[in-house]
C-alpha positions in Angstrom: 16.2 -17.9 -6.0 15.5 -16.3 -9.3 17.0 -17.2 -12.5 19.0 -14.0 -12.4 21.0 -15.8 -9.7 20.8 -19.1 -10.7 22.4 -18.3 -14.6 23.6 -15.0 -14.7 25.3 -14.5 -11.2 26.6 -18.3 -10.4 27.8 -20.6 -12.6 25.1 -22.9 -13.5 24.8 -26.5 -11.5 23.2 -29.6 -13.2 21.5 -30.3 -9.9 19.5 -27.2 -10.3 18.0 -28.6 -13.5 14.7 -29.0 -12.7 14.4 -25.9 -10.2 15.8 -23.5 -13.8 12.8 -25.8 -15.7 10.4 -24.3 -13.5 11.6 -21.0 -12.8 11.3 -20.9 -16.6 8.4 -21.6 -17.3 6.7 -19.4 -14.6 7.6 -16.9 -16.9 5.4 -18.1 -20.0 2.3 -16.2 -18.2 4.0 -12.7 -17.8 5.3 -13.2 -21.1 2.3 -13.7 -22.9 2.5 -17.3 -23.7 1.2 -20.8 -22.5 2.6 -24.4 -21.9 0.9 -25.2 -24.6 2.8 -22.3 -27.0 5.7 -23.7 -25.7 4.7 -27.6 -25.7 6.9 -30.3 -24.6 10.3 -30.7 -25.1 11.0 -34.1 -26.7 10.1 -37.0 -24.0 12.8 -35.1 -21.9 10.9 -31.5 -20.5 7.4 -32.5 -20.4 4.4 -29.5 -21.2 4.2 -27.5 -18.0 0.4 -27.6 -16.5 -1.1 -23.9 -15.7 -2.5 -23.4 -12.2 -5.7 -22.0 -12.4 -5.4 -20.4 -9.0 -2.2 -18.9 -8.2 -1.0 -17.3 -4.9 -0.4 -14.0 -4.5 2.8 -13.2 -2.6 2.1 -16.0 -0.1 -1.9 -14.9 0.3 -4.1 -18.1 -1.1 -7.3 -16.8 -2.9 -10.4 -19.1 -3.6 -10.9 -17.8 -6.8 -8.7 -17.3 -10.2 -7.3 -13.6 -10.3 -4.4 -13.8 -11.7 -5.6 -12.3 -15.0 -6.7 -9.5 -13.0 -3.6 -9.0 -10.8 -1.3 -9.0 -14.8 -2.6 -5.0 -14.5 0.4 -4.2 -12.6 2.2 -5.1 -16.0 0.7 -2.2 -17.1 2.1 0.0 -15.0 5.3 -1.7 -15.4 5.6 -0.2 -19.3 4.5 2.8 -19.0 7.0 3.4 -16.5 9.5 2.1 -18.9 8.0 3.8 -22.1 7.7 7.5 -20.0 11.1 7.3 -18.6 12.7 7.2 -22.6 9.7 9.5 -23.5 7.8 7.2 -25.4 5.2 9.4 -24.4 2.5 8.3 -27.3 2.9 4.5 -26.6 2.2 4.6 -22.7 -0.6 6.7 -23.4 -1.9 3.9 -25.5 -1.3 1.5 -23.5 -2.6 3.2 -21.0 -5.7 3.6 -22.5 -6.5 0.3 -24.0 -3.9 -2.1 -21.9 -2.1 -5.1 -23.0 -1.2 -7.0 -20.1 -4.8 -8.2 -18.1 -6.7 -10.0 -20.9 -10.0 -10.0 -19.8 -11.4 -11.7 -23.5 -8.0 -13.0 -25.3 -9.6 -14.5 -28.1 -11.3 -11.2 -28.5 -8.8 -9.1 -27.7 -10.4 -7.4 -24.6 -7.7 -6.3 -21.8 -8.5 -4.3 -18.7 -7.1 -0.9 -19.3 -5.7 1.6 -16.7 -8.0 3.9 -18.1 -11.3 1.7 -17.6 -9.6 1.3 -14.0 -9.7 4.9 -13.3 -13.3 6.0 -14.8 -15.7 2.9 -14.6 -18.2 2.8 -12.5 -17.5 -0.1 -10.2 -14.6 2.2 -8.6 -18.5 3.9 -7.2 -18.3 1.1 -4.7 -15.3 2.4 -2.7 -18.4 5.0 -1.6 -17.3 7.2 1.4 -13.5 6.5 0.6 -14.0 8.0 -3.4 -16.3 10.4 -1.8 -13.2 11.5 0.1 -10.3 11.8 -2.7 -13.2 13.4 -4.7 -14.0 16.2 -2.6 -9.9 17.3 -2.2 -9.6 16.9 -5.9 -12.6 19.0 -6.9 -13.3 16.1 -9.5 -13.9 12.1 -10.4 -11.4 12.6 -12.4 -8.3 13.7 -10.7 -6.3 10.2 -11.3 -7.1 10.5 -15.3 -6.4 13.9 -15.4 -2.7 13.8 -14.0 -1.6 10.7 -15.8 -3.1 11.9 -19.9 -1.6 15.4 -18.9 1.8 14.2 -17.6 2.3 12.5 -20.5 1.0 15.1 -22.9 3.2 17.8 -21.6 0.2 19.7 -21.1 -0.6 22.6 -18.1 1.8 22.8 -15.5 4.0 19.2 -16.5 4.8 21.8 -20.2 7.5 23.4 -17.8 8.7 20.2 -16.0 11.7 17.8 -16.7 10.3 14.7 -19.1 12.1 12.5 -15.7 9.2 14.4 -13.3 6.6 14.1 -16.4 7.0 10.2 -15.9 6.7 10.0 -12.2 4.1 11.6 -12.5 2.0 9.0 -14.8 3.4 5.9 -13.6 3.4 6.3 -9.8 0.0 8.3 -10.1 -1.6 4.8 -11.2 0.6 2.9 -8.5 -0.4 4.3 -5.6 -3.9 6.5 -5.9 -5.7 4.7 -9.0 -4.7 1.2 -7.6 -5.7 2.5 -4.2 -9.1 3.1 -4.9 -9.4 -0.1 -7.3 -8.1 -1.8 -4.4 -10.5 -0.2 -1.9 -13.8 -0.3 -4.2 -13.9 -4.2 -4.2 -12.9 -5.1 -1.0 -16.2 -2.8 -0.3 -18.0 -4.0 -3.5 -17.4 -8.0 -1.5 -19.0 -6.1 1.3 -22.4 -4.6 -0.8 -22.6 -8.6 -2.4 -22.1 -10.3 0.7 -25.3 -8.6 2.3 -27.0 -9.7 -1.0 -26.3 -13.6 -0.3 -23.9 -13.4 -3.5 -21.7 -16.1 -3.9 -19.0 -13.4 -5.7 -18.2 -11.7 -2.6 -15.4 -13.9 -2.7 -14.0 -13.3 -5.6 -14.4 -9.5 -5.3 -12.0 -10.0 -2.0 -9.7 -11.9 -4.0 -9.4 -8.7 -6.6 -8.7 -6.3 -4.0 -5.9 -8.3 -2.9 -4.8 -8.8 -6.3 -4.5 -5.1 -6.5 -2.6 -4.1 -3.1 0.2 -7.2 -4.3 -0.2 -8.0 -8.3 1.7 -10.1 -10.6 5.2 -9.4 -10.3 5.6 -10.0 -6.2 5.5 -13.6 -7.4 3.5 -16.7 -5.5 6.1 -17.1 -2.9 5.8 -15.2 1.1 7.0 -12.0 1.2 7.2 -11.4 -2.8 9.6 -10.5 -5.3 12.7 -8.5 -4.8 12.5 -5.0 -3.7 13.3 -3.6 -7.5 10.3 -5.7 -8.8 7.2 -5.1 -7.4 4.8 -2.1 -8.2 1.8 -1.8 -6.4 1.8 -0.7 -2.6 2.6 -4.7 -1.5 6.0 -3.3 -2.9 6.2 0.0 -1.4 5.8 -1.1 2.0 8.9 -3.9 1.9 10.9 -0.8 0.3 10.3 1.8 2.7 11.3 0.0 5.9 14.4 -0.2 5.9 15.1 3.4 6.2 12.1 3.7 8.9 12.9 0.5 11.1 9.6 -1.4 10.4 10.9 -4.5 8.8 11.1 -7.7 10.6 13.4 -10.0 11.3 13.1 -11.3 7.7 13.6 -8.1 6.5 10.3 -7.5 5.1 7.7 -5.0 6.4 6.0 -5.3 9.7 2.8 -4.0 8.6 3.1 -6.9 5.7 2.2 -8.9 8.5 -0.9 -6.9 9.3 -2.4 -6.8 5.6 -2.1 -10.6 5.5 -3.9 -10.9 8.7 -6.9 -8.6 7.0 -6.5 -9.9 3.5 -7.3 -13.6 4.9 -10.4 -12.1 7.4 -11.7 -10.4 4.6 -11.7 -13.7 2.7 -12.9 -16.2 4.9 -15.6 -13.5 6.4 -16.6 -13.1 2.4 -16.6 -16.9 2.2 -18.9 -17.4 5.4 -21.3 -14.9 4.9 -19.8 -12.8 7.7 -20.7 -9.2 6.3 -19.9 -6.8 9.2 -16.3 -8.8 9.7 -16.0 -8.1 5.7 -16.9 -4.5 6.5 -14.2 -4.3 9.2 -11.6 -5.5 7.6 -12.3 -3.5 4.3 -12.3 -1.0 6.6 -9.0 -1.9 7.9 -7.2 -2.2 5.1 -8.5 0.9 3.6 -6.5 2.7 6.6 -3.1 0.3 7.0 -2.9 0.7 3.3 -1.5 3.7 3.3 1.5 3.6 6.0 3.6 2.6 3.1 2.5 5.9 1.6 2.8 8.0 4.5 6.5 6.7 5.0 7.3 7.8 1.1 6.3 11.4 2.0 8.6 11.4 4.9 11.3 9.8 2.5 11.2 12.8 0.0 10.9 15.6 2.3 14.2 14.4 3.9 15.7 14.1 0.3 13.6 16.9 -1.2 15.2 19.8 1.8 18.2 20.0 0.5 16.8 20.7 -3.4 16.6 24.2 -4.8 13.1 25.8 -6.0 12.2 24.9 -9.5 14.5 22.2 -9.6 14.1 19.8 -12.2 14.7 16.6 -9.9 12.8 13.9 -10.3 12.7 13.5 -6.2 9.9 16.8 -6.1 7.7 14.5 -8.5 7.9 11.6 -6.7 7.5 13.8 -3.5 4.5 15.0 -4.6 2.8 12.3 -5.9 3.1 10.5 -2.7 1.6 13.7 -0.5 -1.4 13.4 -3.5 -2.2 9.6 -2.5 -2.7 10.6 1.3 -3.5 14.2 1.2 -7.7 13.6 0.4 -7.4 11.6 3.7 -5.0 13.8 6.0 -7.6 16.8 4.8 -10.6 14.4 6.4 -8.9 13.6 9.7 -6.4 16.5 10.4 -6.6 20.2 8.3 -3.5 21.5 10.0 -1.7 18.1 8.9 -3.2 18.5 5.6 -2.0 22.4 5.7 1.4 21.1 6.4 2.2 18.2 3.8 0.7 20.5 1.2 3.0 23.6 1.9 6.3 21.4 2.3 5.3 18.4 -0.7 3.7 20.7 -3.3 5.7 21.9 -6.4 5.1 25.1 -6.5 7.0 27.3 -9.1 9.8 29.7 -6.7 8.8 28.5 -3.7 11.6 26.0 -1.8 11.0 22.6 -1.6 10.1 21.4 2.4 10.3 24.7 4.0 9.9 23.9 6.8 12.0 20.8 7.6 11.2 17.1 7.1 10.4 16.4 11.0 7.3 18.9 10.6 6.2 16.5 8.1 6.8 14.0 10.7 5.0 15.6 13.5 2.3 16.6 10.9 1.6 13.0 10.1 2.1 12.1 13.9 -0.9 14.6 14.9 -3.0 12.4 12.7 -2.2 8.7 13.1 -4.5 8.0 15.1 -7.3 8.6 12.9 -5.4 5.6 10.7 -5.9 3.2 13.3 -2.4 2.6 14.0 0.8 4.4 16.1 3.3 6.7 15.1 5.6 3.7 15.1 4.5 2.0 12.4 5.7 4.7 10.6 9.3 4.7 12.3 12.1 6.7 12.5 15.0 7.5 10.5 18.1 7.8 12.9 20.7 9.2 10.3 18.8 12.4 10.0 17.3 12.3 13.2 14.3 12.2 11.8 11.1 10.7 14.0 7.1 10.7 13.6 7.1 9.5 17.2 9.4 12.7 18.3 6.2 14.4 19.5 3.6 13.4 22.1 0.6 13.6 20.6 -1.4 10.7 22.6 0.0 8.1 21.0 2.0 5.3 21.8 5.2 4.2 20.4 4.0 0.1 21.1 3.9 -1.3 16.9 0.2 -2.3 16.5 -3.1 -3.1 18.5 -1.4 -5.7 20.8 0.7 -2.8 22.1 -2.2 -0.8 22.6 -4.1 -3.5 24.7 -0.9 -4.1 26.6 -0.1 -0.8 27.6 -4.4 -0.8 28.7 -4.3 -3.5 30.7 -0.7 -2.3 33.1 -2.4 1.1 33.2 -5.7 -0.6 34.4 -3.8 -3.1 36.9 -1.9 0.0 38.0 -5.6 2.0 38.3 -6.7 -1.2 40.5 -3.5 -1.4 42.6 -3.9 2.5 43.9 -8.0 2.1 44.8 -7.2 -1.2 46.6 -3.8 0.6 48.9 -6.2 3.6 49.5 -9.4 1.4 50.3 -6.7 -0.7 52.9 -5.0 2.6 54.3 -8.1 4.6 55.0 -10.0 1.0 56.3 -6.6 0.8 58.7 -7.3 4.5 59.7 -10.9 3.9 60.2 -10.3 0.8 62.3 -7.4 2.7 64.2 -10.1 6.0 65.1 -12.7 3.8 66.0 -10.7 1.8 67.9 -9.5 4.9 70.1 -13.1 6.0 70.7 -14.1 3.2 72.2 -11.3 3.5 74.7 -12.5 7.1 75.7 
């Protein structure tokens, strides 16, 4: 319950008292103050007690990132500032931050912009390696979000609504990516060194797949809240089928289940189980992206060229987040996305159809680690990754996988054992005749 529907929706009942109390105060944090700002009220409302390790959407870390997870904020506000075309504030905020106080006394926040260019992002290795190479530069995340806003190179000539999607969802879902990526790979390089952080490097990676705003509680925050790809995934489902019976994502599921190896392998000294589940996660993160694309080329076929819809912005920005890796696994997928998700001045938005987006992303799910169903279907536009065969199951997940395995192996067994008994029958039955004669 959130204090949206405890006061604003339904009238207010003294029994929820205390549960209002608290919901308020959980709020001092995001609004930059502390229990002890507020104080106590009277000998009635007592000083609320800060936790020094807070959940994370229902994932427990061992160490205190909540600081670190307040980025998301960030993001939040320049979404906000771009989208009115306070342009000049979210690039400062941008650069400097406001929300993730690294040194509060001192006035030292984590900026998006430190995010992007530091050197720890080094760390995600192979996986920078890769976005590098498409992008032609170490840079490519900077360079989209100070432009965007700017107004400079090709965003002169677009709408300020396509100008924002740019900047904002740019951080969400390729900076935040990598950030993500670099320390789960960063507890890997300090867990072969007998480094007690590994942990805590785990823990930030998490922080930055979930953040601030999903809240402590399983499952997160409403679906308008969230910002990072925690968020993204819960939003995309329903239109794919991949939720679960509590409506949130299936594949939520499957980050838990990493998040929580990752941790306890970090803990224990486990390295290669770090490595595999950093390895994991690096893959599963981006279904949630790969469902996005498919979302905007369904809504972007019908749009005009050189429209000035936000949708072709947000349509592109998504193909961007998993184009480096389509280009590694699968050129002609790569070939595809680019053509039907690009902007490209004259040239008609998605060509080409949104179900050869689908069946481009199908030819290279594999190389994710997962199925074509874990990307879904949408049945209102007929719609399917899965519409193709392109050796890949439609079973949701590894257990599917090993399922299907072991019937095809019984079945394997089953046939050798009836031709082993028929030709041993017709053996028996020749020889049998022979030694009549």
């Amino acid at each position: 319950m959130t204090l949206m529907t405890k006061l604003y929706r339904n009238d207010y009942l003294s029994e929820d008292r205390d549960h209002v109390i608290n919901l308020l105060q959980s709020t001092f944090d995001c609004l930059g103050f502390t229990c002890a700002d507020i104080g106590q009220y009277h000998d009635i409302i007592p000083q609320c007690q800060e936790e020094t390790i807070v959940a994370l959407a229902g994932y427990e870390p061992k160490t205190d990132v909540k600081r670190e997870s307040m980025v998301d904020l960030d993001i939040l506000q320049i979404k906000i500032l771009s989208r009115v075309q306070a342009y000049e504030p979210a690039l400062d905020l941008y650069m400097n931050g406001k929300n993730s106080a690294v040194d509060p006394a001192n006035l030292k926040y984590t900026s998006l912009a430190g995010i992007i260019s530091d050197k720890e992002r080094m760390s995600a290795g192979y996986w920078l390696w890769i976005f590098e190479k498409y992008h032609g530069t170490p840079f490519y995340s900077h360079n989209t979000v100070v432009s965007s806003l700017k107004g400079t190179g090709r965003y002169e000539s677009m709408s300020h609504l396509q100008r924002s999607e740019f900047s904002f969802k740019t951080l969400q879902f390729q900076a935040m990516y990598i950030h993500a990526v670099a320390y789960f790979y960063e507890s890997v390089n300090r867990c072969k060194d007998n480094d007690s952080s590994a942990g805590l490097q785990w823990d930030l990676g998490v922080a930055a797949v979930i953040g601030s705003i999903e809240g402590s509680q399983p499952s997160g925050a409403p679906l308008h809240d969230g910002m990072l790809l925690f968020n993204l995934a819960n939003k995309r489902c329903g239109q794919f089928g991949t939720c679960d019976e509590d409506d949130g994502a299936e594949i939520i599921s499957e980050f838990m289940d990493e998040f929580v190896r990752g941790r306890d392998a970090a803990l224990d000294f486990k390295c290669d189980d770090v490595k595999n589940a950093a390895s994991r996660l690096a893959h599963i993160l981006q279904i949630p992206v790969l469902q996005a694309v498919l979302r905007y080329a369904i809504k972007n076929e019908s749009i005009q060229a050189d429209s000035d819809s936000k949708d072709l912005a947000e349509g592109e920005t998504f193909a961007i987040a998993v184009l480096p890796l389509l280009a590694e696994y699968k050129e002609s997928a790569q070939k595809t996305v680019e053509v039907n998700m690009i902007i490209k001045k004259g040239k008609k938005p998605v060509a080409d159809g949104p179900q050869a987006v689908a069946d481009a992303i199908n030819s290279a799910i594999s190389h994710f680690g997962v199925t074509c169903a874990h990307v879904g279907a949408d049945p209102d536009v007929s719609v399917d990754v899965c519409a193709k065969n392109f050796g890949a199951s439609r079973g949701f997940g590894f257990k599917s996988n090993v399922l299907f395995y072991i019937c095809f192996g019984l079945l394997v067994i089953y046939l050798v054992l009836e031709f082993y008994f028929k030709c041993s029958s017709r053996c028996g039955l020749k020889r049998a005749r022979h030694d009549v004669v």
